[in-house]
PDB file of N, CA, C and O in Angstrom:
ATOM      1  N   UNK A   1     111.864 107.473 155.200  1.00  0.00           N
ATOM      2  CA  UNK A   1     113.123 108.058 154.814  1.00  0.00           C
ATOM      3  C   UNK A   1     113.261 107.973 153.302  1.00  0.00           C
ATOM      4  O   UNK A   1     112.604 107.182 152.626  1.00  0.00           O
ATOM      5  N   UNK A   2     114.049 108.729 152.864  1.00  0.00           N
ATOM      6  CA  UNK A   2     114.352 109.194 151.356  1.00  0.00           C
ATOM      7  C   UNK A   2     115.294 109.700 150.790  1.00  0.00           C
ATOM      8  O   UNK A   2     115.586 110.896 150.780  1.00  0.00           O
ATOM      9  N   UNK A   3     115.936 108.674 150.186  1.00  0.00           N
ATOM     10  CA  UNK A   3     117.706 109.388 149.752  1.00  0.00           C
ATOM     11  C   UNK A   3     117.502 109.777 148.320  1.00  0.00           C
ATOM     12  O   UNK A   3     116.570 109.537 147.552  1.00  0.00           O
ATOM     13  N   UNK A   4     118.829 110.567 148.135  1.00  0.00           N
ATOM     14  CA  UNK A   4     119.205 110.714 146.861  1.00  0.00           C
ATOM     15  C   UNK A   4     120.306 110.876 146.380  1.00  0.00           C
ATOM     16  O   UNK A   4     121.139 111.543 146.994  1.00  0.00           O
ATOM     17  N   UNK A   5     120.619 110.251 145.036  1.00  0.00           N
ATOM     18  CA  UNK A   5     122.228 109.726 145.133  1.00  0.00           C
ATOM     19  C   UNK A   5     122.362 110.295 143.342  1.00  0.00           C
ATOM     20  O   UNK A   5     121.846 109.604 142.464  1.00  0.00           O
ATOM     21  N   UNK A   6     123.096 111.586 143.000  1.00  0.00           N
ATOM     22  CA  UNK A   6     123.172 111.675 141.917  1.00  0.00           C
ATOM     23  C   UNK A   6     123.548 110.764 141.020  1.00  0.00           C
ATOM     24  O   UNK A   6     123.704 109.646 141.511  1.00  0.00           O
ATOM     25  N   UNK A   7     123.733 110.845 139.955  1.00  0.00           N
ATOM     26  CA  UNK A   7     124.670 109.935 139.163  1.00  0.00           C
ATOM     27  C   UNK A   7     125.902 109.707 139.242  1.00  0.00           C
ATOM     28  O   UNK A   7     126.767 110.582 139.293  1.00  0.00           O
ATOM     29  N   UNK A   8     126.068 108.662 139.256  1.00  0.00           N
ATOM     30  CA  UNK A   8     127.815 108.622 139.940  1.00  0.00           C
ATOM     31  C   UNK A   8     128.204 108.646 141.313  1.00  0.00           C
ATOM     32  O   UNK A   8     129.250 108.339 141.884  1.00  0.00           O
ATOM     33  N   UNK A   9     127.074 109.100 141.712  1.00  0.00           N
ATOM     34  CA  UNK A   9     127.010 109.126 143.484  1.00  0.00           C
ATOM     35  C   UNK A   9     127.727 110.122 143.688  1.00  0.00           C
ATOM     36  O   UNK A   9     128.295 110.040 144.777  1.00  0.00           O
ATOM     37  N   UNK A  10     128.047 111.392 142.902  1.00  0.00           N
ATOM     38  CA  UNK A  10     128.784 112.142 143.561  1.00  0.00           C
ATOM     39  C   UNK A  10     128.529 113.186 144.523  1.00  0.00           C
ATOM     40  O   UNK A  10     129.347 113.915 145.085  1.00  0.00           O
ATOM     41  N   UNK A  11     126.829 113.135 144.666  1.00  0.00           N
ATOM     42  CA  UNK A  11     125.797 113.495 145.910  1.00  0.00           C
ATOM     43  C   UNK A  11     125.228 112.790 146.536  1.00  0.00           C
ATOM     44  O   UNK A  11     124.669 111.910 145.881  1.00  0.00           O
ATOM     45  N   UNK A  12     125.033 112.731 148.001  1.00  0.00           N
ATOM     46  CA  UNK A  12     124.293 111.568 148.639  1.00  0.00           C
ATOM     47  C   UNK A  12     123.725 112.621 149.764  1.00  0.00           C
ATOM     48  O   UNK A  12     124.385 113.376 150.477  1.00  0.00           O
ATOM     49  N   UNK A  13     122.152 112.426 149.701  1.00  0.00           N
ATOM     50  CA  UNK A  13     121.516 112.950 150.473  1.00  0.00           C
ATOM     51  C   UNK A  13     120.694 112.301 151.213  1.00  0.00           C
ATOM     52  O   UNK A  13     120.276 111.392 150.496  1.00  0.00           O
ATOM     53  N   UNK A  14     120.060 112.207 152.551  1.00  0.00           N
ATOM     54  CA  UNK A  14     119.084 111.433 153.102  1.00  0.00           C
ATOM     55  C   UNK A  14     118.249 112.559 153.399  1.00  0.00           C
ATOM     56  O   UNK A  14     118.689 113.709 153.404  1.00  0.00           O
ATOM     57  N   UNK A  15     116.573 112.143 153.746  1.00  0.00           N
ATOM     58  CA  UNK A  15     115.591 113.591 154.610  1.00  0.00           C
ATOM     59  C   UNK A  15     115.763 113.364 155.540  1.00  0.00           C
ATOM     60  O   UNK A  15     116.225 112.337 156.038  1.00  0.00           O
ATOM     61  N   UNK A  16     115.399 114.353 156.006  1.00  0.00           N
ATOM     62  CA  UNK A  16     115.530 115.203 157.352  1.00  0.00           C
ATOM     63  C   UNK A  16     113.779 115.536 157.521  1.00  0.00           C
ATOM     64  O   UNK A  16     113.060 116.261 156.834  1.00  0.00           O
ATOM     65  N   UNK A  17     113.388 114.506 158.977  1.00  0.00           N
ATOM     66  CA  UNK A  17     112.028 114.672 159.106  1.00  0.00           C
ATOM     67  C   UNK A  17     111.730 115.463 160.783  1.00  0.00           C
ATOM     68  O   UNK A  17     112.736 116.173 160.809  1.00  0.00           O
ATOM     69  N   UNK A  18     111.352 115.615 161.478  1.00  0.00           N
ATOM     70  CA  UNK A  18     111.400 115.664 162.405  1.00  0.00           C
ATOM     71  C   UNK A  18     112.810 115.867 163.062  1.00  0.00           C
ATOM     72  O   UNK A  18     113.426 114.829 163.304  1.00  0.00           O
ATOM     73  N   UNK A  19     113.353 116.949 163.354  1.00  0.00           N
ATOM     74  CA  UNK A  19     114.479 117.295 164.266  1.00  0.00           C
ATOM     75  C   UNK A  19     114.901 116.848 165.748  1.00  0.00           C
ATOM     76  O   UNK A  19     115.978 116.623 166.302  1.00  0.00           O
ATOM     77  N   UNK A  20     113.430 116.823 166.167  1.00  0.00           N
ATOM     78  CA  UNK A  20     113.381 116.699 167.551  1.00  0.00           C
ATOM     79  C   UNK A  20     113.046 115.404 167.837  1.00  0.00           C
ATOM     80  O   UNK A  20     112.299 115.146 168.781  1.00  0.00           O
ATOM     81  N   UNK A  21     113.594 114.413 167.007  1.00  0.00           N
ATOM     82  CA  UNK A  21     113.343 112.740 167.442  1.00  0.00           C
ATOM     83  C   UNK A  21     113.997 112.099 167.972  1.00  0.00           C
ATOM     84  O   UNK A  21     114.363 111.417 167.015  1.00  0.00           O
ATOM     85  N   UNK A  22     114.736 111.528 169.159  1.00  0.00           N
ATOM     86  CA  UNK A  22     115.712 110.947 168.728  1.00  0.00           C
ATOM     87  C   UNK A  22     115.566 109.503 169.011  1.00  0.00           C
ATOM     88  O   UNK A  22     114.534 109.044 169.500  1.00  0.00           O
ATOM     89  N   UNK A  23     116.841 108.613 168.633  1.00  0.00           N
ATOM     90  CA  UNK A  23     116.859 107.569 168.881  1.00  0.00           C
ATOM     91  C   UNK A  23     116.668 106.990 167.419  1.00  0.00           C
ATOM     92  O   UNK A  23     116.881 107.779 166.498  1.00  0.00           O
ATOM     93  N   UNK A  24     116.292 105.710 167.111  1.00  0.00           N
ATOM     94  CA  UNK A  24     116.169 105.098 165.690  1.00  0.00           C
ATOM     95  C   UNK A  24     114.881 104.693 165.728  1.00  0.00           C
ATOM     96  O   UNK A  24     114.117 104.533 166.680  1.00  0.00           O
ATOM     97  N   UNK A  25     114.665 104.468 163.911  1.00  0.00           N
ATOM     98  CA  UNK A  25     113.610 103.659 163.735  1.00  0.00           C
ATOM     99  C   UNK A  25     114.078 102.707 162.645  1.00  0.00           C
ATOM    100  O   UNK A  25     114.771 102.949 161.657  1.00  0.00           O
ATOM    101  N   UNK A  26     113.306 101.085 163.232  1.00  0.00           N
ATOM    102  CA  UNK A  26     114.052  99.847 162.936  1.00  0.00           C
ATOM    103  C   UNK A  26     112.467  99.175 162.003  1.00  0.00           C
ATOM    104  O   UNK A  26     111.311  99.258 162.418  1.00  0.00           O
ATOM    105  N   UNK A  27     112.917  98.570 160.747  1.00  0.00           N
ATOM    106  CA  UNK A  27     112.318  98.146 160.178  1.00  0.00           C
ATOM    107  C   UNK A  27     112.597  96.697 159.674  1.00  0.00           C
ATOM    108  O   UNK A  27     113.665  96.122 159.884  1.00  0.00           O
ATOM    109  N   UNK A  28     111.447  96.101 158.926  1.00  0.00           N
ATOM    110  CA  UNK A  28     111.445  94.775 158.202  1.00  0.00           C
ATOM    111  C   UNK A  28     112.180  93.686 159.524  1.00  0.00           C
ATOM    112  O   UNK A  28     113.192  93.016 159.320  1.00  0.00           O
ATOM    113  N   UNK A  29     111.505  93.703 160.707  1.00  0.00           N
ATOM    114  CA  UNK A  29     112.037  92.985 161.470  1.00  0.00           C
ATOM    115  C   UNK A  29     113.722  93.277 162.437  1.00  0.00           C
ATOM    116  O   UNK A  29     114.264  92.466 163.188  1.00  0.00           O
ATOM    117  N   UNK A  30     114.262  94.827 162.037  1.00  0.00           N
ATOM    118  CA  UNK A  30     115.151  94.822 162.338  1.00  0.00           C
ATOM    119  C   UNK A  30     116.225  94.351 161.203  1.00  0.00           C
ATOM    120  O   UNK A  30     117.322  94.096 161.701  1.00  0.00           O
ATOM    121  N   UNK A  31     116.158  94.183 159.822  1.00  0.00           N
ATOM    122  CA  UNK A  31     116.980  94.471 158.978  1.00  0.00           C
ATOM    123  C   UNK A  31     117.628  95.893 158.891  1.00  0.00           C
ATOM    124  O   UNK A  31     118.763  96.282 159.165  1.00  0.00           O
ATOM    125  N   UNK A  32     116.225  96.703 158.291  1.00  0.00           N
ATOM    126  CA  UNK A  32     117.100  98.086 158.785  1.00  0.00           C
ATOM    127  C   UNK A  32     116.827  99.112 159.193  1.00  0.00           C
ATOM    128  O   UNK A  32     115.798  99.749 158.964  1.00  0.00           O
ATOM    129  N   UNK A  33     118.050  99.510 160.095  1.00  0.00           N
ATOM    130  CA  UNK A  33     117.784 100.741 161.142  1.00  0.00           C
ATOM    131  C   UNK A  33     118.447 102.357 160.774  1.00  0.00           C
ATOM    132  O   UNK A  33     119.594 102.563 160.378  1.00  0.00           O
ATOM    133  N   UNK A  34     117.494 103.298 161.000  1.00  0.00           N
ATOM    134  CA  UNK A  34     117.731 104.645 160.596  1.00  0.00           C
ATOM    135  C   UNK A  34     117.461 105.440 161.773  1.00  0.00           C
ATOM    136  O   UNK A  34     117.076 104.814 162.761  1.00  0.00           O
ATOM    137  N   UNK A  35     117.584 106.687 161.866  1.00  0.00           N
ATOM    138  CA  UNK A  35     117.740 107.803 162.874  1.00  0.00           C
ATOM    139  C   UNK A  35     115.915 108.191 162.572  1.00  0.00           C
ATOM    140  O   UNK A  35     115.135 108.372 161.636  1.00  0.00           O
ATOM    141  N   UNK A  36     115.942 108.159 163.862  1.00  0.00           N
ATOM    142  CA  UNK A  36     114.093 108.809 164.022  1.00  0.00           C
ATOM    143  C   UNK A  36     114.172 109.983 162.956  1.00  0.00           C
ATOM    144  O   UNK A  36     113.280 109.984 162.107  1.00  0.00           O
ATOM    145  N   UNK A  37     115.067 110.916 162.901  1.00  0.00           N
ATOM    146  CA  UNK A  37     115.057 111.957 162.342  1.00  0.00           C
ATOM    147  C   UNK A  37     114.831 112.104 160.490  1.00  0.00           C
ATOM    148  O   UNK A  37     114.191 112.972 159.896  1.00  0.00           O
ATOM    149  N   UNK A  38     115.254 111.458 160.168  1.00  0.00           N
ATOM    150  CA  UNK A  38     114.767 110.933 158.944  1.00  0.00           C
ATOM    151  C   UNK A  38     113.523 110.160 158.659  1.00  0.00           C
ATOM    152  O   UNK A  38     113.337 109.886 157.473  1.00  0.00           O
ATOM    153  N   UNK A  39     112.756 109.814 159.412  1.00  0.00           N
ATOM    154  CA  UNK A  39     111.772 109.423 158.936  1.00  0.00           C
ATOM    155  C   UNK A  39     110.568 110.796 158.068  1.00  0.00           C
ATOM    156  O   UNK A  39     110.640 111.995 158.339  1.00  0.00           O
ATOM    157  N   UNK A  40     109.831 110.348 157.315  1.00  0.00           N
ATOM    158  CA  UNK A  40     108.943 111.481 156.559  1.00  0.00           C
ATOM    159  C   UNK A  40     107.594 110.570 156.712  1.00  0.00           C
ATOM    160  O   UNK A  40     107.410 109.357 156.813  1.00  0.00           O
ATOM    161  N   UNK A  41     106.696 111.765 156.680  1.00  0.00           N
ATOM    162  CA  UNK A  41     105.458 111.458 156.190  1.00  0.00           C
ATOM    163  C   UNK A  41     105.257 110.839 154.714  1.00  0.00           C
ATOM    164  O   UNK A  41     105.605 111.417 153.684  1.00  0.00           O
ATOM    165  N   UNK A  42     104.608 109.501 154.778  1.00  0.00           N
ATOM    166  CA  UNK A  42     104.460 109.107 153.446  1.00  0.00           C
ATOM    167  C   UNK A  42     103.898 109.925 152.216  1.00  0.00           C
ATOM    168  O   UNK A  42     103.905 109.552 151.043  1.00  0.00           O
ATOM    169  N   UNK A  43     103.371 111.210 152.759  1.00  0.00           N
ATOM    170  CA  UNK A  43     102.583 111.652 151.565  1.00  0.00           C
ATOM    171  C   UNK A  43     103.712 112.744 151.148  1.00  0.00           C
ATOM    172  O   UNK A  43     103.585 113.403 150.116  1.00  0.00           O
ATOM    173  N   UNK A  44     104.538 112.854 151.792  1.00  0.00           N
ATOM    174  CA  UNK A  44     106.121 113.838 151.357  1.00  0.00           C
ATOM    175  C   UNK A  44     107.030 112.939 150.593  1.00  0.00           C
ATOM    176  O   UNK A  44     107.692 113.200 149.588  1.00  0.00           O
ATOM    177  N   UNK A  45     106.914 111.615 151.396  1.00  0.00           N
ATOM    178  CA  UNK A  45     107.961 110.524 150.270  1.00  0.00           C
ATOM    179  C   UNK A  45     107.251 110.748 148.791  1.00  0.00           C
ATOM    180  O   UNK A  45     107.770 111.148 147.749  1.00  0.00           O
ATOM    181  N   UNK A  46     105.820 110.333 149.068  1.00  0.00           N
ATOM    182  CA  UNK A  46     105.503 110.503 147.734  1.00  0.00           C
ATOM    183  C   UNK A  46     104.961 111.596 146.983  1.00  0.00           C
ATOM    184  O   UNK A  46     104.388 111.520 145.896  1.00  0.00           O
ATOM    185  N   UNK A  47     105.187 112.576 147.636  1.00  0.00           N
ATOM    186  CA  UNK A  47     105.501 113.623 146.414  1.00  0.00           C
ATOM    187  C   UNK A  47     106.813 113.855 145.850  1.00  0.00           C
ATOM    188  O   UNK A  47     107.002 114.384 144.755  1.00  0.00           O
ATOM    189  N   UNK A  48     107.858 113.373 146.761  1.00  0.00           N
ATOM    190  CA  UNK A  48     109.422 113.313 146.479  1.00  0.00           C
ATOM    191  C   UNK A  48     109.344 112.866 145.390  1.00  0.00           C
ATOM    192  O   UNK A  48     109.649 113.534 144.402  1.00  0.00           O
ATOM    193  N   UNK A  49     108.829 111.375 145.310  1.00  0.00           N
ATOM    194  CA  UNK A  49     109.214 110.527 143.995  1.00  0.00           C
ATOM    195  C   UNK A  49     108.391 110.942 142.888  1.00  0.00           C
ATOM    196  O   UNK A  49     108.702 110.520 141.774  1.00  0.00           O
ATOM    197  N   UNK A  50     107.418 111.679 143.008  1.00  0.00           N
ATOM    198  CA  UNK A  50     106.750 112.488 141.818  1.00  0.00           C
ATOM    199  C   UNK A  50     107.670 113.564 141.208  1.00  0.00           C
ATOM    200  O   UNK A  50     107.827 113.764 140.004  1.00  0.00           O
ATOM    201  N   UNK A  51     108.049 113.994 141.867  1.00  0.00           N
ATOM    202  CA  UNK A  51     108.911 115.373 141.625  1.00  0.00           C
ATOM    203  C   UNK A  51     110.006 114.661 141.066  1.00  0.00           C
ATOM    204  O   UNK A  51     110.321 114.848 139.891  1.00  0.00           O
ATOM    205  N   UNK A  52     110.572 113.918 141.745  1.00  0.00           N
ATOM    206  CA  UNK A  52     112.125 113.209 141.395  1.00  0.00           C
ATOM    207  C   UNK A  52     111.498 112.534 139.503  1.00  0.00           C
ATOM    208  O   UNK A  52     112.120 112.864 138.493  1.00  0.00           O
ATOM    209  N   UNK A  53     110.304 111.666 139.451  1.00  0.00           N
ATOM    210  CA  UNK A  53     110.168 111.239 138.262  1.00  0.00           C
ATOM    211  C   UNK A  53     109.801 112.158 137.469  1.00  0.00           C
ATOM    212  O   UNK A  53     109.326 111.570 136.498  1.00  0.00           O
ATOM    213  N   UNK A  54     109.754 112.994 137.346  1.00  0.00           N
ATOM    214  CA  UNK A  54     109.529 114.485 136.587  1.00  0.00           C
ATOM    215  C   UNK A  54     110.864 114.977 135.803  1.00  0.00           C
ATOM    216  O   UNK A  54     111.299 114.842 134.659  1.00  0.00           O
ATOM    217  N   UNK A  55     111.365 115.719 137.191  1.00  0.00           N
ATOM    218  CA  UNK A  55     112.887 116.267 137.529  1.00  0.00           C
ATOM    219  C   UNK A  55     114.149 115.347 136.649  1.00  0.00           C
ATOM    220  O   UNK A  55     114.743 115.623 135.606  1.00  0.00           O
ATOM    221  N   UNK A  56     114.250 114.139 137.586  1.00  0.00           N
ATOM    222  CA  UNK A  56     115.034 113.694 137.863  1.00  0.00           C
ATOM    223  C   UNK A  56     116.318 113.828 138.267  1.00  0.00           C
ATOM    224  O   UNK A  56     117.379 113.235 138.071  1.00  0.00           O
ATOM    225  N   UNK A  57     115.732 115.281 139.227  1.00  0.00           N
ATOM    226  CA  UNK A  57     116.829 115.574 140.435  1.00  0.00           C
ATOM    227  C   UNK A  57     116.114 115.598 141.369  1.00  0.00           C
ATOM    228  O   UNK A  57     114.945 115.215 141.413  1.00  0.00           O
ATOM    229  N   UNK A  58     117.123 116.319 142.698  1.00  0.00           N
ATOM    230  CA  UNK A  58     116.905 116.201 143.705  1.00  0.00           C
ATOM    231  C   UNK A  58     115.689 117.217 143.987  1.00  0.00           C
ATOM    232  O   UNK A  58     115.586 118.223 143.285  1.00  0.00           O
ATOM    233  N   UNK A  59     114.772 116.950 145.014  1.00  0.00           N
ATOM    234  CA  UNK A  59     113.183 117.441 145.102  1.00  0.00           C
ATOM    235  C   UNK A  59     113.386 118.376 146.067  1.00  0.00           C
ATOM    236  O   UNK A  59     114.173 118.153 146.987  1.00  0.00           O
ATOM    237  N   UNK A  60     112.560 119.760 145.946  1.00  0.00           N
ATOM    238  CA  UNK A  60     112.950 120.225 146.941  1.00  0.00           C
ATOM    239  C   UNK A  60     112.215 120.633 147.883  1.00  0.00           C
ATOM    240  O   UNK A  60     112.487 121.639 148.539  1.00  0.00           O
ATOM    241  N   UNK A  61     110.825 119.652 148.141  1.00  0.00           N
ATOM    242  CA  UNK A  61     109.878 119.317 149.223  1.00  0.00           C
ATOM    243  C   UNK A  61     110.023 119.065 149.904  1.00  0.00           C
ATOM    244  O   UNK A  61     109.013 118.837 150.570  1.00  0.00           O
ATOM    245  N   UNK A  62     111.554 118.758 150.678  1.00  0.00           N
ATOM    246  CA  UNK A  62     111.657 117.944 151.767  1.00  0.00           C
ATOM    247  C   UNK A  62     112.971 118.600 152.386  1.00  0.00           C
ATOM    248  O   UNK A  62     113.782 119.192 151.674  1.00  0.00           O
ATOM    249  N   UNK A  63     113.124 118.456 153.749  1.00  0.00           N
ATOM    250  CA  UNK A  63     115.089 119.092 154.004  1.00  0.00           C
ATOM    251  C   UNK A  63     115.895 118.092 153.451  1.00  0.00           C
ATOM    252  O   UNK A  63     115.263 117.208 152.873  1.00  0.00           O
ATOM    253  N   UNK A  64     116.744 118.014 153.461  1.00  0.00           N
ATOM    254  CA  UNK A  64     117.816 117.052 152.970  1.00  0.00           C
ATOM    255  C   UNK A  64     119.316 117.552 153.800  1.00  0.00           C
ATOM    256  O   UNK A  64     119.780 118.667 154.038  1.00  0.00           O
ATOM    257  N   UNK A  65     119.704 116.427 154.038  1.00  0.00           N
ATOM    258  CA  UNK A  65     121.343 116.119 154.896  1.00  0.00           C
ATOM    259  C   UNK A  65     122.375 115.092 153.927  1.00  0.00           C
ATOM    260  O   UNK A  65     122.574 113.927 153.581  1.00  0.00           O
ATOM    261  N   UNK A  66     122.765 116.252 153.817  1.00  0.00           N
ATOM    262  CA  UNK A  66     124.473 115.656 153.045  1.00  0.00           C
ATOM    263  C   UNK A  66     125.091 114.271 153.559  1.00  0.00           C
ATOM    264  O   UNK A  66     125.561 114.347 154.694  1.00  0.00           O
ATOM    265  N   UNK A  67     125.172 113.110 152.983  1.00  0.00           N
ATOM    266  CA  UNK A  67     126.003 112.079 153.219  1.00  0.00           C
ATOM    267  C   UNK A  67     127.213 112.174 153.213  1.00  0.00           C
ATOM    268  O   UNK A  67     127.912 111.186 153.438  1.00  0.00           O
TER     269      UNK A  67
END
């Protein structure tokens, strides 16, 4: 998963991976839990954060869902 939070936070976006997932996925032991649907392929996270360290906006490799 992969957010993005403008400056000021006055945008908050999470990805959108897979539509058809449901249920959660729970990490670091169950610290923290997210919607199957957001999960991404690592090689999309990391082109996100390539693009994002470039940009330094929002990337537009990936879907994204409004917070």
């Amino acid at each position: 998963m992969v957010n993005y939070f403008s400056e000021g936070n006055q945008e908050m976006y999470a990805s959108i991976g897979d539509l058809s997932k449901d249920g959660e996925a729970v990490f670091e032991n169950g610290k923290y839990h997210i919607a199957e649907y957001q999960v991404i392929p690592i090689e999309k996270a990391l082109e996100c954060a390539l693009l994002f360290w470039d940009s330094q906006e929002k990337p537009n490799n990936i879907q994204w869902e409004e917070l």
